[in-house]
VOGU-3710 file (C-alpha; in Angstrom, 3 decimals, decimal comma):
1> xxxxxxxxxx> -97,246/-13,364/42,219  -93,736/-12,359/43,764  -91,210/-14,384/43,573  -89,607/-14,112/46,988  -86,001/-14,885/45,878  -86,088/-12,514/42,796  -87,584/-9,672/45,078  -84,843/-10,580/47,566  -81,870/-10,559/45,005  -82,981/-7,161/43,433
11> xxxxxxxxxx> -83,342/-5,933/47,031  -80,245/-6,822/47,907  -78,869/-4,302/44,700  -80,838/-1,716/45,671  -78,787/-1,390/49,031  -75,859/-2,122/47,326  -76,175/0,746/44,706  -77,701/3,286/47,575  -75,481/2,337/50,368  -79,131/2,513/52,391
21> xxxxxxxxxx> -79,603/1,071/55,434  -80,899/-2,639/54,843  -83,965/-2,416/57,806  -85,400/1,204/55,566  -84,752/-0,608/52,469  -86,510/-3,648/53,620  -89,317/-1,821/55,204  -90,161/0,151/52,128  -90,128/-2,579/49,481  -92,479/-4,336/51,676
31> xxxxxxxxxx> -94,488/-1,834/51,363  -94,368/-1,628/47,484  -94,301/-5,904/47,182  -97,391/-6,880/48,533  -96,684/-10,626/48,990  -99,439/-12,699/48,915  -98,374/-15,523/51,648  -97,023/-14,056/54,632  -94,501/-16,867/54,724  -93,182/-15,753/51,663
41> xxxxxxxxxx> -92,658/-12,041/53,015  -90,907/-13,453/56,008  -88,835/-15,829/53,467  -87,413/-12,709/51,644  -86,653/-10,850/54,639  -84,859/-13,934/55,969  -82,760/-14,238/52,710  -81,834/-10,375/52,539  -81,047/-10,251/55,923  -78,649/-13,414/55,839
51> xxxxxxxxxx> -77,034/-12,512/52,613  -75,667/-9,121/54,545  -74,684/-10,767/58,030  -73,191/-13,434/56,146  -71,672/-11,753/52,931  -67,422/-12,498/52,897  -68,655/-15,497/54,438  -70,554/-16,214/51,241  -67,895/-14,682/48,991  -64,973/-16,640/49,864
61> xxxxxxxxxx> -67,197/-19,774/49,354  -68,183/-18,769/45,811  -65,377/-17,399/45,211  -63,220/-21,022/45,297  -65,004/-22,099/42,166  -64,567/-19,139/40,034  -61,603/-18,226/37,574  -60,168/-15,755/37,674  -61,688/-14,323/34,109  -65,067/-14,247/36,278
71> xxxxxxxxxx> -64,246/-12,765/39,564  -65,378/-9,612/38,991  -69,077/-10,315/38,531  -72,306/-7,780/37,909  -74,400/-6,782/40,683  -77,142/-9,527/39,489  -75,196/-12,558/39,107  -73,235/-11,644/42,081  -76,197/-11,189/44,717  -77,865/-14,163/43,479
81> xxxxxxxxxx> -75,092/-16,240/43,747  -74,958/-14,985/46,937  -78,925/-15,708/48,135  -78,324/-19,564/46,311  -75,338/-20,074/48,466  -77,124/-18,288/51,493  -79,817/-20,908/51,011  -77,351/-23,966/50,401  -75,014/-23,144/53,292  -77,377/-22,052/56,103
91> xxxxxxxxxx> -80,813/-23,186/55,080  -81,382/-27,211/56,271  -85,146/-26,989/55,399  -84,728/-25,870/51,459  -83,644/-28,459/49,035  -80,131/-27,974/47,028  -81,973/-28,847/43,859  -84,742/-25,708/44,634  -81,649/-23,567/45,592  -79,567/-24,094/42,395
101> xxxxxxxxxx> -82,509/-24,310/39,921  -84,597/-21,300/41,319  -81,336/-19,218/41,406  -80,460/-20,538/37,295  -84,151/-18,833/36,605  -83,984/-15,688/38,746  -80,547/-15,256/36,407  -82,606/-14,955/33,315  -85,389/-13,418/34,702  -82,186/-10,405/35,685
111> xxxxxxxxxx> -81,435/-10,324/32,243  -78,275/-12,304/32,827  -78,856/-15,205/30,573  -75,343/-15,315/29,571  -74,053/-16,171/33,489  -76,640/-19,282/33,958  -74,337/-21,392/33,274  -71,616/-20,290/35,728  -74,138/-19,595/38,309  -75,408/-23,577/38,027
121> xxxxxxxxxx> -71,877/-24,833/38,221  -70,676/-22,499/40,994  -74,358/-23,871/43,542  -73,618/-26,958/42,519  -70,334/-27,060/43,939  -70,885/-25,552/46,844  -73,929/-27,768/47,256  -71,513/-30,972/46,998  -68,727/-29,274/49,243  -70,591/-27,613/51,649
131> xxxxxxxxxx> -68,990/-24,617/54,028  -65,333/-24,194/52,941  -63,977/-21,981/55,790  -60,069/-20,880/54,921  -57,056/-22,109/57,172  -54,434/-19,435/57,038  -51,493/-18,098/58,778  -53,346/-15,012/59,109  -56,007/-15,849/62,117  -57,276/-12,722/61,641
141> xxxxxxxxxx> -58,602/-12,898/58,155  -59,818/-16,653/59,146  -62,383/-14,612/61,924  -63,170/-11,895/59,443  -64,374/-14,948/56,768  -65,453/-17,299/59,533  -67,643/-14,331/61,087  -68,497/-12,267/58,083  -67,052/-9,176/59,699  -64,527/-6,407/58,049
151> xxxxxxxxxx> -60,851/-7,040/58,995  -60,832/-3,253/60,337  -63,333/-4,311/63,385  -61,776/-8,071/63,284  -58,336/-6,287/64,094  -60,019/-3,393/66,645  -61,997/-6,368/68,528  -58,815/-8,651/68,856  -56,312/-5,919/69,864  -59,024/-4,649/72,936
161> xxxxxxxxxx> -59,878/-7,880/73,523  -57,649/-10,676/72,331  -58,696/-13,837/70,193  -60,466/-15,620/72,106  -63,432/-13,019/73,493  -63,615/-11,777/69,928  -64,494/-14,859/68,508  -66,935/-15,070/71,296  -68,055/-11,528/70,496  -68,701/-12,708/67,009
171> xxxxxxxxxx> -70,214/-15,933/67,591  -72,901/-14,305/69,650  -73,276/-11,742/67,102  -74,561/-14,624/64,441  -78,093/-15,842/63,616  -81,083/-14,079/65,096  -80,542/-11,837/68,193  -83,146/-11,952/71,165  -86,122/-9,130/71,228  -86,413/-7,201/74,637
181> xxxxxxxxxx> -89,034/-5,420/75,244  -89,756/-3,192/78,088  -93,027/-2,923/80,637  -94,468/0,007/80,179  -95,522/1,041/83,918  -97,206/4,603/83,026  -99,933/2,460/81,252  -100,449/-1,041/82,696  -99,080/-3,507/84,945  -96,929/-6,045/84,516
191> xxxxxxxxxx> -99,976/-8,388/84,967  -102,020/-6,825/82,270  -99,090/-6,644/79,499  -98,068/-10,535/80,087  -101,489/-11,474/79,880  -102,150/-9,435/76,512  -98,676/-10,788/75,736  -100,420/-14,319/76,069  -103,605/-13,940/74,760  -101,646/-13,139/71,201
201> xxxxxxxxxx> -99,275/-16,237/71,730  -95,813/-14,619/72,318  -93,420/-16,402/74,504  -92,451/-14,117/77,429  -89,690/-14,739/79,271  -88,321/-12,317/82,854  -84,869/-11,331/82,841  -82,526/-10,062/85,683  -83,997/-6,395/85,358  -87,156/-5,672/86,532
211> xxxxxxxxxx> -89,718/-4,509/83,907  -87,624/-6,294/81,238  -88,724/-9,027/79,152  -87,129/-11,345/76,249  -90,064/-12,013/73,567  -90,527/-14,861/70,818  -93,170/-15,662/68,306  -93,821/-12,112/67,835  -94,685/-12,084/64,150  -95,026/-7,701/63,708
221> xxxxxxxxxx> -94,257/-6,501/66,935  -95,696/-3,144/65,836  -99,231/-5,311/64,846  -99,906/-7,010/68,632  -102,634/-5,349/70,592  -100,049/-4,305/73,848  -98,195/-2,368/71,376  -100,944/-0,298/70,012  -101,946/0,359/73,695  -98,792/1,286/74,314
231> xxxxxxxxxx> -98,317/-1,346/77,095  -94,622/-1,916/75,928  -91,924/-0,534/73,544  -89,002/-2,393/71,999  -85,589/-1,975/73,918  -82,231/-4,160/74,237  -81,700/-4,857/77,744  -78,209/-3,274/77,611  -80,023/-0,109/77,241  -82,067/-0,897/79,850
241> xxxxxxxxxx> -79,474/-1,819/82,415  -77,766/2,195/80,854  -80,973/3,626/82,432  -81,470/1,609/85,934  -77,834/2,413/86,864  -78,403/6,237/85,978  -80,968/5,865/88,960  -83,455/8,913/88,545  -85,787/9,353/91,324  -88,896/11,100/91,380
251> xxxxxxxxxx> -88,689/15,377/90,863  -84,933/14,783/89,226  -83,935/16,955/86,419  -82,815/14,596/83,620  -80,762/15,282/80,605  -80,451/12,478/77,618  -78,201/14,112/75,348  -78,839/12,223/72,292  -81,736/11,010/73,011  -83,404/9,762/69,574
261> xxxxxxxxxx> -84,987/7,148/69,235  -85,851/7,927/72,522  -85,904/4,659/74,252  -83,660/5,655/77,348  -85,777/8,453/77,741  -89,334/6,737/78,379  -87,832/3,835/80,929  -85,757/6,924/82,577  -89,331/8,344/82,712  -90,467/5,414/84,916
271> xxxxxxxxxx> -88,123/5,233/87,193  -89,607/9,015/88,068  -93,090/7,707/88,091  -94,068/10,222/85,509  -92,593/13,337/87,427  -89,577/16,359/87,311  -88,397/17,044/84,296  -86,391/15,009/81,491  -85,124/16,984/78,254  -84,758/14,784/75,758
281> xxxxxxxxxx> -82,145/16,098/72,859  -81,240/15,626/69,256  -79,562/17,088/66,322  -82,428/16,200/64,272  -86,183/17,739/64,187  -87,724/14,906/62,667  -86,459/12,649/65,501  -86,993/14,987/68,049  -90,605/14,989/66,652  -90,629/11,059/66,731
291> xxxxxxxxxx> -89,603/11,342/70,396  -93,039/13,588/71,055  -95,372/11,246/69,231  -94,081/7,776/71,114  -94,330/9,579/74,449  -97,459/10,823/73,826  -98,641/7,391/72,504  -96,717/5,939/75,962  -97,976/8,503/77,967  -95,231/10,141/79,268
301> xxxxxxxxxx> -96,157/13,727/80,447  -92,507/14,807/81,948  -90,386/14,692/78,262  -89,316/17,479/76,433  -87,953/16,934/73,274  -85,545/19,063/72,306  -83,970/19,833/68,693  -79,948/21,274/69,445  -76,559/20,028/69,161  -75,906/17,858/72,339
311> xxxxxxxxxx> -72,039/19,804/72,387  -74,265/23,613/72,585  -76,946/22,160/75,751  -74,559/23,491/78,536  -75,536/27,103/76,945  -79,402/26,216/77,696  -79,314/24,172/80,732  -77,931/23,781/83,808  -78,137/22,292/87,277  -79,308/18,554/86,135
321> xxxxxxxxxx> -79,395/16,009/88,518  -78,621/13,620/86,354  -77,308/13,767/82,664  -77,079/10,909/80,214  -74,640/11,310/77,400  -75,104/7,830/75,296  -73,304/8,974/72,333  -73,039/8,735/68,837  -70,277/5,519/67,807  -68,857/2,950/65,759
331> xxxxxxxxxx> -71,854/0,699/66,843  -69,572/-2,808/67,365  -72,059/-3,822/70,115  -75,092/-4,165/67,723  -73,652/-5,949/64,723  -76,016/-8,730/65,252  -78,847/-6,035/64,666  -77,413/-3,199/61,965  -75,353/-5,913/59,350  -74,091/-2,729/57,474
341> xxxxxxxxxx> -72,042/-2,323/60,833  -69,807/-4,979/59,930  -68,195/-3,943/57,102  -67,359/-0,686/58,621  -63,328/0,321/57,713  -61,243/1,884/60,073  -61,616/5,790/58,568  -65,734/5,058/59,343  -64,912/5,202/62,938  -61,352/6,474/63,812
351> xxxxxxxxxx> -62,562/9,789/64,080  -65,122/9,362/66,598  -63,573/10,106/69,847  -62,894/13,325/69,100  -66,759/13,881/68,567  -67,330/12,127/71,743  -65,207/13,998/73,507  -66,728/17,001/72,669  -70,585/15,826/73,870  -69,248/14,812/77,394
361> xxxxxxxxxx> -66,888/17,483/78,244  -69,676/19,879/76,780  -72,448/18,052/78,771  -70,687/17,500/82,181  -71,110/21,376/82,595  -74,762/20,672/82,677  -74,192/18,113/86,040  -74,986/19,872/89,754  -72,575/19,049/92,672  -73,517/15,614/93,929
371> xxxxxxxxxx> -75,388/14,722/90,550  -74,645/12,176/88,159  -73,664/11,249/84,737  -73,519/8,361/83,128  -71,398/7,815/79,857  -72,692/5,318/77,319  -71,606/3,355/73,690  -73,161/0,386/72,179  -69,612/-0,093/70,833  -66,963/-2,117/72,058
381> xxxxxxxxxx> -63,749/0,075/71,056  -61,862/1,146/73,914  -60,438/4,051/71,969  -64,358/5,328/72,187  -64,972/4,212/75,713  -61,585/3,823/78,449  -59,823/6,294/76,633  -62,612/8,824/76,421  -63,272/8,795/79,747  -59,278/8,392/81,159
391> xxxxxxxxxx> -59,519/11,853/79,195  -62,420/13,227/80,780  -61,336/12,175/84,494  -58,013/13,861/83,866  -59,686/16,710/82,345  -62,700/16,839/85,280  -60,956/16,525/88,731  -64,474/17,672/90,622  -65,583/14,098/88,849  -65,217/10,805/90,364
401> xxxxxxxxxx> -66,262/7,207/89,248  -69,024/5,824/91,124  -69,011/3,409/94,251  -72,500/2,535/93,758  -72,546/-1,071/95,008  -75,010/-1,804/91,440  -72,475/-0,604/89,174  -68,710/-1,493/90,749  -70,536/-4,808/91,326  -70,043/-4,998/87,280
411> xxxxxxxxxx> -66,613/-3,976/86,756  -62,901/-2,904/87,867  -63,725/1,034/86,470  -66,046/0,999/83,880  -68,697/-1,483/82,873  -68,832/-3,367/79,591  -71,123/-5,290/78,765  -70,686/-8,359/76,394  -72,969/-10,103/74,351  -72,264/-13,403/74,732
421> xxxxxxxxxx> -72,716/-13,409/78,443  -76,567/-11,511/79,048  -77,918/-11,793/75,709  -78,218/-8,297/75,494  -76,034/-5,612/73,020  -72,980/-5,124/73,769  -72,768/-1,767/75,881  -70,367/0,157/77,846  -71,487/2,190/80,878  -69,053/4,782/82,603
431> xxxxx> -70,848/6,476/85,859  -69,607/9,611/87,654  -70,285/11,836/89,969  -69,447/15,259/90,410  -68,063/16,433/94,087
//
C-alpha cells in the first residue's frame, strides 16, 4: 500500500529535478499511484502542494537547527525535512510524534539512513519551537520568508504597491484559494446546474457577477455529473469580470488573442447567445485543439480556434468589433494557484513587456472604428500593465480609455483587481476604444 508521505516526498524531487509544473506532475503520478483510500490521495496532494507554497517558509525554519557542515543537504533528506516540518508547522490535526517518526522511516526507506539522525533532531526542534519567523532590518526578506515568495516579486510587489497592500497581496495568496465556476447558459439554466450542484452536495454560493458561482466540497470537479453535461466549466471570477466588461452582443465579431485554455472564449460566447463570430487564437495546436473539444463538449457553435502567433492575426483579420488581448505574463495574480510562480527571479519576467507590447500594438490593427479592446494580465506588475498601455495610448491616438460607467466605476484609468478584496485572481483590465 502507498505510503502517502513517501509518494509525496519523492514527488516533490521529481519537480525539483524536472523543473515541471507541480499540478502535471501531480496529475500524472496519480495516475501511476493508485492509492487505495481516497483520503490518502487527497493527503499527498495536500502535503506536495503545501511544501511548494510554503517552501523558504519551511527552509528558514529548518534551517535554524542545522550547522553549517549540513546545510547543503540531498534532494531526499531535504524534501522530507521539508513535508515533516510542513506537517508540524501547518497541520493541527497530525500528531508531532507521527510527523517526526514517519519522516525518520521515509529517510531510510530513501536510502538515506545515514541523515535519520539529523532529520529526528531537526522535527523535533521545530516541533518544541514551533514557527520561527525572522525579525530583520531588511522588511523585505521578513515578507519573502513570512510569505514564502522570491525576493524578486517581494521587491516588484512592494515598489508598485508599497508594504502594506503587498503583505495583503500575500496574505490572500496563502492556504487554499476559492473555486469559481461559471453557468453554462448554452446548456442549462441556472436552476438546473444549482440543483445538480445540490443533488452531489457542493456548497454553491452567488457572487456579484451574474452566472458566477464560488463552489466547496467539490471532491473532482471533473467527476460531478454538471460537469460531464457540460452545465459548467471552471473559471476565476477575475476572468470573468475580463469578459463582462468586454461586453459582446449578439452578431459581434470577437477576437481572443491568446485564447488557450479557452475560458474567456466560452463565457464571451454567452454573452452572444451562441451567435457572430469569435476566433479564438493560440501559438499552440494542441491547445488550439483543446479549445475545439471543450466547446464542442459546451456547445458552443460560434468558436473558431485558431493556431497563429497572436503578433501575425492583423495579417488574417480585420474589422473586429471587439478584440481581447489577455496576454502572456509574469502571472503575480495567481500565486495562490501556480506555487512555481513564486519563486520566479527578476530575468523570468523582465522581459515581458516587450512581448506584450508587440501582441497589442499588433492586435489593435484588428479593432473597427467605434469597437473595443480590452487589455488583460493576471499579473500585478505595473511595468506589464500601466506602462504597457501609457505606451500604447501614446503610440494609438485614434484610441481612447473607456467611459463605460461598469468599468471607470472600478478605477482612476485602468482597473486592477486585487485579491484580497473579491476573492478572485488578481487581474488587471485596460478598456479602449478606437474613434
Amino acid at each position: 500500500m502507498p505510503d502517502p508521505r513517501l509518494e509525496a516526498v519523492k514527488l516533490l524531487m521529481q519537480i525539483q529535478k524536472d523543473a515541471s509544473y507541480s499540478s502535471l506532475a501531480v496529475t500524472q503520478a496519480l495516475k501511476e499511484i493508485h492509492f487505495s483510500d481516497p483520503r490518502d490521495t487527497a493527503f499527498a496532494v495536500s502535503l506536495v502542494y503545501g511544501v511548494l507554497e510554503k517552501k523558504l517558509t519551511l527552509d528558514y525554519n529548518i534551517s535554524l537547527y542545522l550547522s553549517d557542515k549540513t546545510a547543503r543537504l540531498k534532494s531526499n533528506v531535504r524534501n522530507t525535512l521539508r513535508v515533516g516540518a510542513y506537517q508540524l508547522l501547518f497541520l493541527d490535526k497530525i500528531p508531532q510524534s507521527a510527523a517526526v517518526n514517519e519522516s525518520v522511516k521515509i529517510t531510510k526507506a530513501l536510502g538515506a539512513k545515514f541523515a535519520t539522525g539529523l532529520v529526528n533532531a531537526v522535527l523535533r526542534r521545530i516541533a518544541e519551537n514551533g514557527l520561527v519567523l525572522p525579525e530583520t532590518e531588511s522588511i523585505n526578506k521578513n515578507i519573502s520568508i513570512k510569505y514564502s515568495v522570491g525576493a524578486d516579486i517581494v521587491d516588484t510587489v512592494i515598489r508598485d504597491h508599497g508594504i502594506d497592500r503587498a503583505e495583503d497581496i500575500f496574505s490572500a495568496f496563502s492556504g487554499r484559494r476559492p473555486i469559481y465556476i461559471r453557468h453554462n447558459s448554452h446548456k442549462c439554466t441556472e436552476t438546473v446546474l444549482l440543483e445538480s450542484l445540490k443533488d452531489s452536495c457542493v456548497t454553491v454560493t452567488p457572487t456579484s457577477i451574474n452566472g458566477c458561482f464560488s463552489v466547496e466540497n467539490t471532491g473532482d470537479i471533473t467527476s460531478l455529473d454538471a460537469f460531464r453535461k457540460g452545465y459548467f466549466y471552471v473559471q476565476d471570477m477575475s476572468s470573468q469580470l475580463c469578459c463582462s466588461l468586454l461586453d459582446a452582443k449578439a452578431g459581434d465579431t470577437v477576437i481572443d488573442c491568446c485564447a488557450a485554455p479557452g475560458g474567456k472564449s466560452f463565457t464571451i460566447s454567452q454573452y452572444m447567445n451562441n451567435t457572430g463570430r469569435i476566433i479564438s487564437c493560440d501559438i499552440h495546436s494542441h491547445k488550439t485543439e483543446l479549445i475545439r473539444k471543450t466547446a464542442e463538449r459546451l456547445g458552443i457553435a460560434n468558436i473558431e480556434a485558431v493556431c497563429c502567433d497572436a503578433r501575425e492575426l492583423s495579417n488574417m483579420y480585420s474589422e473586429a468589433d471587439k478584440v481581447l488581448c489577455d496576454v502572456p505574463c509574469s502571472g503575480f495574480g495567481v500565486i495562490g494557484r501556480k506555487p512555481e510562480i513564486r519563486y520566479k527571479r527578476k530575468d523570468e519576467f523582465s522581459g515581458l513587456p516587450a512581448l506584450q507590447k508587440e501582441i497589442l500594438f499588433s492586435c489593435a490593427e484588428m479593432v473597427k472604428k467605434g469597437g473595443t479592446l480590452i487589455y488583460s494580465t493576471c499579473t500585478l506588475n505595473k511595468n506589464e500593465n500601466e506602462a504597457v498601455c501609457e505606451e500604447f495610448l501614446n503610440a494609438f491616438s485614434d484610441f481612447r480609455i473607456s467611459d463605460d460607467d461598469a468599468y471607470r466605476s472600478c478605477t482612476d484609468r485602468f482597473l486592477t483587481v486585487f485579491p484580497e478584496k473579491n476573492g478572485g485572481d488578481g487581474f488587471f483590465i485596460a478598456k479602449f476604444i478606437r474613434g
